[in-house]
RONUMI-566908 format. One record per residue (C-alpha): residue number from 1; residue in three letters; x, y, z. Coordinates in steps of 0.02 Angstrom, whole numbers, plus 50000, padded with zeros to 5 digits. Layout:
+------+------+-------+-------+-------+
: nuvo : kese :     x :     y :     z :
+------+------+-------+-------+-------+
:  NUM :  ALA :     X :     Y :     Z :
...
+------+------+-------+-------+-------+
END
This chain:
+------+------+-------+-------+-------+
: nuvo : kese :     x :     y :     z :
+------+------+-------+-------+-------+
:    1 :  UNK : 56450 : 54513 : 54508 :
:    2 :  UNK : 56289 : 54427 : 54504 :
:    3 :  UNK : 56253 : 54313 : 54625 :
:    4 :  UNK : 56154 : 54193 : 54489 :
:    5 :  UNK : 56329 : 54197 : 54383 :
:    6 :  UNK : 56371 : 54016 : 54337 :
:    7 :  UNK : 56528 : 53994 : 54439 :
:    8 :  UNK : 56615 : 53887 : 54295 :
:    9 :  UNK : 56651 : 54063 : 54199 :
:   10 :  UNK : 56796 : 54105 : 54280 :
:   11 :  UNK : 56790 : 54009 : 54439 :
:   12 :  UNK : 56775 : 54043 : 54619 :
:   13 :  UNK : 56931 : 54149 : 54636 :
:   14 :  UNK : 56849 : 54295 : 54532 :
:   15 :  UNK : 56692 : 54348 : 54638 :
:   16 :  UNK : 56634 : 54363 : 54788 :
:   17 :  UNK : 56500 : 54226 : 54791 :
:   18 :  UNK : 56401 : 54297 : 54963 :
:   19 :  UNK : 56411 : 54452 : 54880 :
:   20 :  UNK : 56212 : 54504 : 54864 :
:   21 :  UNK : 56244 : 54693 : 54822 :
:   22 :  UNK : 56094 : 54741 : 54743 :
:   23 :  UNK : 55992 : 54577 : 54729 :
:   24 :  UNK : 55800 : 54575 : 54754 :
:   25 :  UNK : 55750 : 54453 : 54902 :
:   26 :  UNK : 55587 : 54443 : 55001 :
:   27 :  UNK : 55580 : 54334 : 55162 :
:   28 :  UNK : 55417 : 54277 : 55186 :
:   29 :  UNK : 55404 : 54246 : 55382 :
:   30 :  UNK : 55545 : 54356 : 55395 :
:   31 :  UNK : 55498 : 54476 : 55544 :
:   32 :  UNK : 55568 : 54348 : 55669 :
:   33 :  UNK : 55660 : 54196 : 55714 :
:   34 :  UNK : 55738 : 54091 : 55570 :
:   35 :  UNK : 55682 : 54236 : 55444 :
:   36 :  UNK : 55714 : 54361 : 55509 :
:   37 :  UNK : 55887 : 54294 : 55542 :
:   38 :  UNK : 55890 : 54242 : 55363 :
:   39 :  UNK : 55821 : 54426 : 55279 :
:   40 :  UNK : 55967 : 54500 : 55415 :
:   41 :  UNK : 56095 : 54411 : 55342 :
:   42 :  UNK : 56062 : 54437 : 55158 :
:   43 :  UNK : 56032 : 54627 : 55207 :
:   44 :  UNK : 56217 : 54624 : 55289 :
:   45 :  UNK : 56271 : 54553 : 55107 :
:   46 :  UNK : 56209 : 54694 : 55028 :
:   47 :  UNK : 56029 : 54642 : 54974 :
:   48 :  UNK : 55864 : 54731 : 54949 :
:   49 :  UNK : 55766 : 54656 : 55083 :
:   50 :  UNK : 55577 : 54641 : 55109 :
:   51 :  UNK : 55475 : 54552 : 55217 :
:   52 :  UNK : 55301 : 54478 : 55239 :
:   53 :  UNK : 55244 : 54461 : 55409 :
:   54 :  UNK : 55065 : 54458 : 55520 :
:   55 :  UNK : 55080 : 54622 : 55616 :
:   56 :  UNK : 54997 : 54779 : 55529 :
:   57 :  UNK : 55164 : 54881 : 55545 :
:   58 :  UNK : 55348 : 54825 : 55569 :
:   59 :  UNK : 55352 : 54948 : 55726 :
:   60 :  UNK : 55237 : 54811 : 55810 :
:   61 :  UNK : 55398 : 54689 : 55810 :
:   62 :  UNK : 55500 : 54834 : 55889 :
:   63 :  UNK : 55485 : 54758 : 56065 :
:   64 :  UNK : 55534 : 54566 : 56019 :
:   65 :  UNK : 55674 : 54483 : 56048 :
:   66 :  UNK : 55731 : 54404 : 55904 :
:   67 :  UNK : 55634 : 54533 : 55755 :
:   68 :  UNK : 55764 : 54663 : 55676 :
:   69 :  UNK : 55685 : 54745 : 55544 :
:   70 :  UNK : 55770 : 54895 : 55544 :
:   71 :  UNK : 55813 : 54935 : 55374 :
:   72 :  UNK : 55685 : 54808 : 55300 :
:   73 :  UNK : 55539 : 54837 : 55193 :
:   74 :  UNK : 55390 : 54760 : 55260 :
:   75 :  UNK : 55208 : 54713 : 55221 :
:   76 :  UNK : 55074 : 54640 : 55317 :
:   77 :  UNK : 55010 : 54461 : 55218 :
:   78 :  UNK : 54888 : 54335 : 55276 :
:   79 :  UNK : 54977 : 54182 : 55186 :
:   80 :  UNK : 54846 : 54069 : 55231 :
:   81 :  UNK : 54736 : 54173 : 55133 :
:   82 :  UNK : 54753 : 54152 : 54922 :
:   83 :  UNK : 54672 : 54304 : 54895 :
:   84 :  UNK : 54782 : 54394 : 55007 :
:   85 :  UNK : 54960 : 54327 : 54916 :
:   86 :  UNK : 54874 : 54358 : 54745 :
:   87 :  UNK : 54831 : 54544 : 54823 :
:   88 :  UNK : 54972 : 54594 : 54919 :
:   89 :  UNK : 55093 : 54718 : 54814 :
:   90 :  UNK : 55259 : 54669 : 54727 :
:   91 :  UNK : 55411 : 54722 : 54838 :
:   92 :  UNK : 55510 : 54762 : 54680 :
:   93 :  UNK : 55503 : 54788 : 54507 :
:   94 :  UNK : 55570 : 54621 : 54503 :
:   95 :  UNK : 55639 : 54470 : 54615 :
:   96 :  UNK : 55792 : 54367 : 54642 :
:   97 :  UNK : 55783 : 54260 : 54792 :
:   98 :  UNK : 55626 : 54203 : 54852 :
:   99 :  UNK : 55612 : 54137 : 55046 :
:  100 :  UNK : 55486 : 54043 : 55118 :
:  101 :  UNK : 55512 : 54050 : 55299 :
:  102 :  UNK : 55317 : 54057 : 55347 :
:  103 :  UNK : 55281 : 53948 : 55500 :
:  104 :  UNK : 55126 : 53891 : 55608 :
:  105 :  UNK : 55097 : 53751 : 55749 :
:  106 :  UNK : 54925 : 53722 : 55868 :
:  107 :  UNK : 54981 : 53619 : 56036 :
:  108 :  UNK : 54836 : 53535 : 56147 :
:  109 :  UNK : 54806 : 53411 : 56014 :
:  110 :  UNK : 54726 : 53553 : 55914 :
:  111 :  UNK : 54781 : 53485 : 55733 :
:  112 :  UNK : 54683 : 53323 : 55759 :
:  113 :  UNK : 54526 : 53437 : 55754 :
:  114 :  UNK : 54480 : 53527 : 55565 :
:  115 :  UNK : 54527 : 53687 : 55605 :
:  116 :  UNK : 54704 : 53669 : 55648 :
:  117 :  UNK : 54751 : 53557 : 55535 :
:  118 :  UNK : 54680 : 53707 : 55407 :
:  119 :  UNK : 54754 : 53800 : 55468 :
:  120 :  UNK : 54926 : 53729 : 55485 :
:  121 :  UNK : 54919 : 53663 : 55304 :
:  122 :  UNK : 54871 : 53836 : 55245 :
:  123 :  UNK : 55015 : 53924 : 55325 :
:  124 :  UNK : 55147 : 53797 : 55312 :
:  125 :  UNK : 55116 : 53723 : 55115 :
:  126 :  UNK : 54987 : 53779 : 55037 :
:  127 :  UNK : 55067 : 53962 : 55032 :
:  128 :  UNK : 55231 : 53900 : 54973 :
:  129 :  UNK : 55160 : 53842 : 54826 :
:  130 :  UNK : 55046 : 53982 : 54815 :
:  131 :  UNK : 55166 : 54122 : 54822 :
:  132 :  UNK : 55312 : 54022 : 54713 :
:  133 :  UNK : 55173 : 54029 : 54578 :
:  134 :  UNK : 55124 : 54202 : 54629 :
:  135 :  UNK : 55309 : 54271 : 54588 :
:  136 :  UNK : 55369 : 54124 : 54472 :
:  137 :  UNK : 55392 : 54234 : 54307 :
:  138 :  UNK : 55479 : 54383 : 54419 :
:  139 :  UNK : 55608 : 54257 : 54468 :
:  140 :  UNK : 55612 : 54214 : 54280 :
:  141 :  UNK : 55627 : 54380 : 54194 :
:  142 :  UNK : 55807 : 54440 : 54236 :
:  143 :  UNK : 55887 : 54281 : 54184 :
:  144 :  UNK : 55819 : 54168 : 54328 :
:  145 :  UNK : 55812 : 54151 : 54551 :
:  146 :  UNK : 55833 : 54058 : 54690 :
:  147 :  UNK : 55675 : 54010 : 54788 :
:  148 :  UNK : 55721 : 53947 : 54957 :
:  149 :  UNK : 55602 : 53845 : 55058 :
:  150 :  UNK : 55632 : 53830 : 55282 :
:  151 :  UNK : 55530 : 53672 : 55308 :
:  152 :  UNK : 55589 : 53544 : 55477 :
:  153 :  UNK : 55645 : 53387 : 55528 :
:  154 :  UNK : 55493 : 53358 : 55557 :
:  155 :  UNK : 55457 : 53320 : 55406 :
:  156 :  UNK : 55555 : 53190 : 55412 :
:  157 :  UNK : 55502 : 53091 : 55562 :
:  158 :  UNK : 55343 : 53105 : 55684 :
:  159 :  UNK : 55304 : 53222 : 55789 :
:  160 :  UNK : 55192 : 53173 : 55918 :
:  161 :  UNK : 55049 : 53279 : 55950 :
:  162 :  UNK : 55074 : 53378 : 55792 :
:  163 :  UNK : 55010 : 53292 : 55639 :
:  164 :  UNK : 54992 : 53434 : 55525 :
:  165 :  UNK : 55151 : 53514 : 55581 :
:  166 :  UNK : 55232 : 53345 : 55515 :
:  167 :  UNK : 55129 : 53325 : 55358 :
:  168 :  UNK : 55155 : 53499 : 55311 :
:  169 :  UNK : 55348 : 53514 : 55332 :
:  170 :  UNK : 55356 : 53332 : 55249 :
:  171 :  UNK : 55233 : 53418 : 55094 :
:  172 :  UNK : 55384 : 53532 : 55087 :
:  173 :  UNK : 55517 : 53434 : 55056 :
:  174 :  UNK : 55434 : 53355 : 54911 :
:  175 :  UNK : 55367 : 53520 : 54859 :
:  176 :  UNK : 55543 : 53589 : 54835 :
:  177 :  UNK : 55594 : 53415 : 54740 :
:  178 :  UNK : 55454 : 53442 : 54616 :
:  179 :  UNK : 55472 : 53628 : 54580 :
:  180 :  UNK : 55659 : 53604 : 54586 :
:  181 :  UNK : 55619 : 53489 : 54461 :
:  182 :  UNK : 55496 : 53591 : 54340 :
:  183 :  UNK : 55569 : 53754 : 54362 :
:  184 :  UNK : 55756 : 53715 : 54335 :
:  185 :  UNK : 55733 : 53726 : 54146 :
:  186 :  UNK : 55676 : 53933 : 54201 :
:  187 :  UNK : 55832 : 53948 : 54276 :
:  188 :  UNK : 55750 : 53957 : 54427 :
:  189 :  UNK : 55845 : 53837 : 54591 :
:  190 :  UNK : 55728 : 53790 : 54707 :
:  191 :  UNK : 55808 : 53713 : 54892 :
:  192 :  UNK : 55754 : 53713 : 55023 :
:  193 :  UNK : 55826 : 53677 : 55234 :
:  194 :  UNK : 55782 : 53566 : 55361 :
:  195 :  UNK : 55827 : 53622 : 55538 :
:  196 :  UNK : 55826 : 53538 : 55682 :
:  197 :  UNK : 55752 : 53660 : 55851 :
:  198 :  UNK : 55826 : 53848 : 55873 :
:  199 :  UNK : 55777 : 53968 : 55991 :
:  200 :  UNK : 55637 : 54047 : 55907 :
:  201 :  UNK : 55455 : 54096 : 55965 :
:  202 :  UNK : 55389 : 53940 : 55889 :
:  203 :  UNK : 55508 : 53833 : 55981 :
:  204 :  UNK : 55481 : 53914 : 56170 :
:  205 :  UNK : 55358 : 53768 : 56224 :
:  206 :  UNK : 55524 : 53665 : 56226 :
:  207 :  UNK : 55648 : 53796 : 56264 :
:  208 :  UNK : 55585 : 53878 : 56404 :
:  209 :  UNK : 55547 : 53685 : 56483 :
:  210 :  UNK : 55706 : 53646 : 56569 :
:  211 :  UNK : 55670 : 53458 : 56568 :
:  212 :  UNK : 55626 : 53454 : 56384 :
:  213 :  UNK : 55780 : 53554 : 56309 :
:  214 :  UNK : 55880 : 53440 : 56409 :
:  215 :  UNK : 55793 : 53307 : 56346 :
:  216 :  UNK : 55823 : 53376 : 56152 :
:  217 :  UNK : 55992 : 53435 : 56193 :
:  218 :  UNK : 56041 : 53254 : 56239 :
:  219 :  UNK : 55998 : 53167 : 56084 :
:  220 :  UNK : 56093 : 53307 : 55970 :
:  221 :  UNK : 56284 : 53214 : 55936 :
:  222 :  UNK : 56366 : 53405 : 55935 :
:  223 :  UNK : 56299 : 53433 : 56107 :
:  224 :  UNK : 56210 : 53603 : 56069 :
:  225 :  UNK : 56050 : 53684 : 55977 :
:  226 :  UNK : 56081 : 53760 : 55818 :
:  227 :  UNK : 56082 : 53954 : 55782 :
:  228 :  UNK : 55966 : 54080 : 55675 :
:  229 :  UNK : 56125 : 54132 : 55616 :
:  230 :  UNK : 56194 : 53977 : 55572 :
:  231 :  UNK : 56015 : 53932 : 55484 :
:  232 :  UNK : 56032 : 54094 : 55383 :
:  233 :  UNK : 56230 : 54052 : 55324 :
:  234 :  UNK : 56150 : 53892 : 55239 :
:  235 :  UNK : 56004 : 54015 : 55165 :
:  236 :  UNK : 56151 : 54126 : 55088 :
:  237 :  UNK : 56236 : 53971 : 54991 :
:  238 :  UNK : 56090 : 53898 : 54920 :
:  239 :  UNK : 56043 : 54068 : 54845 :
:  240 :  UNK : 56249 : 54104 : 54800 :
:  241 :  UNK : 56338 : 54033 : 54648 :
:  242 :  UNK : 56413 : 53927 : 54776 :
:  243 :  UNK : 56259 : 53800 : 54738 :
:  244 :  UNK : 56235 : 53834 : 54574 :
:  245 :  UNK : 56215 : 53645 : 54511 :
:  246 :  UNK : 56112 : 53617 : 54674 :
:  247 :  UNK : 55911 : 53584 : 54634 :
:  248 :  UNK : 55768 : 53523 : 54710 :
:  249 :  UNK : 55894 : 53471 : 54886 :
:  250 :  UNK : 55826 : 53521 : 55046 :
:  251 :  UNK : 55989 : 53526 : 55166 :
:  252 :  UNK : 55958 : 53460 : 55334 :
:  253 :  UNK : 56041 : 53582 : 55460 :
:  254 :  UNK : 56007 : 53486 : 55628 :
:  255 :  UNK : 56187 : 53451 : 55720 :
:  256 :  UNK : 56188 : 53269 : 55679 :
:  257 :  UNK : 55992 : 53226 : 55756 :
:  258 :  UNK : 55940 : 53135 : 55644 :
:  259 :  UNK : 56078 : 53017 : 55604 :
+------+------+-------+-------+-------+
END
């Protein structure tokens, strides 16, 4: 069963909607943290899995904690680089799920100065519109796709000392709302999900600061950080027949912080 099936033929008791067996999905960002536990999760379902990544070979993750790619495809993008996206190889001979999990934040104040705000835009938006465009008739081809956007929180409050991190996640959200919007008539969904902070590399500067997590941990109503895996179960509905009237949403997966 397809995992784009419209559940109203037949209903929910007649598939196995987190059944992936066989679908096309690349992970963008998916050699660690929230990705990778995302790309993990649809390869336990039975998917075709690739990733993009920074590293020039997926053996260079080997000795992190937190990067699986064991059974993965893999390719070595710069997404902050258009030329590279338009360049870099198909995965497949065609696509299913699309997931942006791509991620980048400069501390010391560096996105006040050009540079890291650039950069951080680059990384963080302008490649999720980039590659969406860059795979947007793949997703089309077979019938339609899911493209699944990771943005933050953050983008919907401040975060001090990290404009462009907030701008960009923000751009997100109302990236996914306006492709939702343009490419539903494709039969393509586009979602997206909002976490709140998970043990990842990106998140170590609070993490690995006893006074900070406490500080986080404190203001979160179900008294505990959230869990790649837990990210990734929210990745695997929006991309099942589960959501299948869901479009242009971005679920906020944060434990009750921002209520």
């Amino acid at each position: 069963m397809e995992c784009r099936s419209n559940v109203g033929r037949g209903g929910l008791a007649e598939m196995n909607a987190l059944d992936f067996s066989g679908r096309r999905v690349l992970v963008v960002g998916g050699s660690s943290g929230i990705g990778n536990g995302i790309a993990r999760a649809f390869h336990a379902q039975g998917a075709r899995v690739h990733v993009w990544g920074t590293r020039s070979d997926a053996s260079d993750y080997a000795e992190d904690e937190g990067s699986d790619l064991a059974g993965l495809g893999y390719t070595q993008v710069d997404v902050g680089n258009t030329a590279a996206i338009a360049a870099a190889p198909a995965p497949f001979d065609g696509l299913d799920i699309l997931v942006h999990s791509q991620g980048a934040v400069r501390y010391r104040r560096a996105e006040f100065q050009p540079e890291g705000w650039d950069e951080v835009m680059r990384i963080n938006l302008d490649s999720v519109m980039h590659i969406s465009q860059r795979f947007g008739d793949m997703l089309e081809a077979d019938g339609g796709g899911s493209v699944i956007a990771v943005s933050s929180i953050g983008g919907l409050r401040s975060v001090m000392g990290n404009p462009a991190y907030a701008a960009s996640k923000a751009g997100v959200i109302h990236l996914v709302r306006t492709l939702g919007q343009a490419w539903a008539p494709r039969n393509i969904r586009v979602n997206g999900i909002a976490p709140s902070l998970v043990d990842t590399k990106m998140t170590k500067v609070t993490m690995e600061h006893p006074d900070r997590r406490d500080r986080a941990l404190t203001k979160i109503p179900m008294g505990r950080f959230g869990t790649v895996e837990e990210m990734a179960g929210v990745a695997l509905f929006l991309a099942s027949p589960l959501a299948s009237y869901v479009c242009g949403q971005t679920i906020v997966v944060d434990g009750g912080l921002t209520l």
